[in-house]
C-alpha positions, 0 to 999 in steps of 0.5 A: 900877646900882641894883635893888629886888626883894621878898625877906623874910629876915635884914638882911644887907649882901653886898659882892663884889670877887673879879672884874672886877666889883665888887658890894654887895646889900642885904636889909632889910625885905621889899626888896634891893637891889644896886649892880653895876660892872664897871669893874676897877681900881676897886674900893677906890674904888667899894665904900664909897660903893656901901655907904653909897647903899644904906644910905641909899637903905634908911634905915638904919645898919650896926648895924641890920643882922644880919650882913655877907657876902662872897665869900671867894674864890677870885678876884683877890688884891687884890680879895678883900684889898679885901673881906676888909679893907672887911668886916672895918672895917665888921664891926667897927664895928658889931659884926656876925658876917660869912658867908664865902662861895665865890666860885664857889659865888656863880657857880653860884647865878647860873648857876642863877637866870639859866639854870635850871642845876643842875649846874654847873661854876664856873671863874674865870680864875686867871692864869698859865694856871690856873683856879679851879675847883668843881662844885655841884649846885643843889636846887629850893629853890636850895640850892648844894651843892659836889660835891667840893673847890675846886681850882687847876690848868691847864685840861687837869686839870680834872675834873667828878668826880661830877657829874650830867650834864648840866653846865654851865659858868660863869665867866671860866675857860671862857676855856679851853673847848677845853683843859678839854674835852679831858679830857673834861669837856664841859658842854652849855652854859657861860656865859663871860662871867658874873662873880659877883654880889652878889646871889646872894651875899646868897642864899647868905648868907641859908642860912648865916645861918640856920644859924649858920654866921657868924665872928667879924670877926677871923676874915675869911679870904680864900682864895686856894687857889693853892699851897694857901694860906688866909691867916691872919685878917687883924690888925683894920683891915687 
């Protein structure tokens, strides 16, 4: 449950909730580290102490750190108002910018750092037989760009759009497979079974900080895309 590698870029705290899985990651100094846990359910219990052991196992404090980071969504409802509501307390406290970031972008980075993939199609379960849905290209530097909008809709609508083949898919929404393929859209290989992590999302998060692309605490917004709904910020300490 606990990782250290060498890494030498901003002191960011990355917290993710959105899935199944629950994961927080930390870069401080020339180390990150992560705690994972897939244990569903569990996640309001678990996130908090999971960010202090990583806190202390670094030696620091919040106010230390540049900026925290969290998978916006798309994803679980109440995973990503668990995130949303633990990042924006501690953002607050400490008075750091926060780095929203898409869940599925989070997924392709993975496929990317597991696999080798760069053209990917991310897609998380939505419930009510629907997926969450994008496609990205992955550059060399492991840059993740979208390659059209993120999406919500029944698997048969899901479209690869414009990119680049091969393509890959990630994520719990190829689940699906056989009715997505059914429109054509077949990658060579898809990964099911990854759930996003924190780790890729402090990568990610690291890009975006370098440049500026950071809000406000007050201004943490999940992002659900079901019915196209963003919610409003979220009134501080909820």
């Amino acid at each position: 449950m606990h990782n250290t590698t060498q890494a030498a870029e901003g002191s960011i705290l990355a917290i993710d909730t959105s899935s199944d899985a629950c994961s927080v990651a930390l870069s401080y100094g020339s180390e990150t580290r992560h705690r994972y846990t897939d244990e569903p359910r569990k996640h309001a219990e678990w996130v908090l102490p999971m960010v202090d052991g990583l806190l202390s196992d670094a030696g620091i404090s919040l106010k230390q750190l540049d900026a925290i980071a969290f998978a916006r969504g798309p994803g679980s409802f109440t995973g990503l108002r668990i995130a949303a509501g633990v990042v924006q307390g501690l953002a607050l406290g400490a008075d750091l910018p926060v780095v929203p970031i898409s869940t599925l972008a989070v997924l392709a980075h993975q496929g990317y750092r597991v696999h080798g993939w760069k053209s990917i199609m991310a897609a998380l379960d939505a419930r009510m037989g629907e997926v969450y849905w994008g496609c990205f290209h992955v550059s060399g530097f492991g840059d993740v760009i979208a390659v059209g909008e993120e999406q919500v809709c029944v698997p048969h609508q899901v479209q690869p759009g414009t990119l680049a083949v091969p393509a890959y898919g990630v994520g719990g929404g190829w689940i699906y497979q056989q009715q997505i393929e059914s429109t054509g859209s077949l990658p060579v290989k898809t990964d099911a079974a990854m759930l996003p992590h924190a780790t890729d999302l402090l990568c990610l998060a690291q890009t975006q900080w370098r440049q500026g692309h950071t809000v406000d605490a007050t201004q943490v917004v999940p992002v659900y895309l079901r019915n196209n709904v963003a919610a409003k910020p979220m009134p501080p300490g909820k």
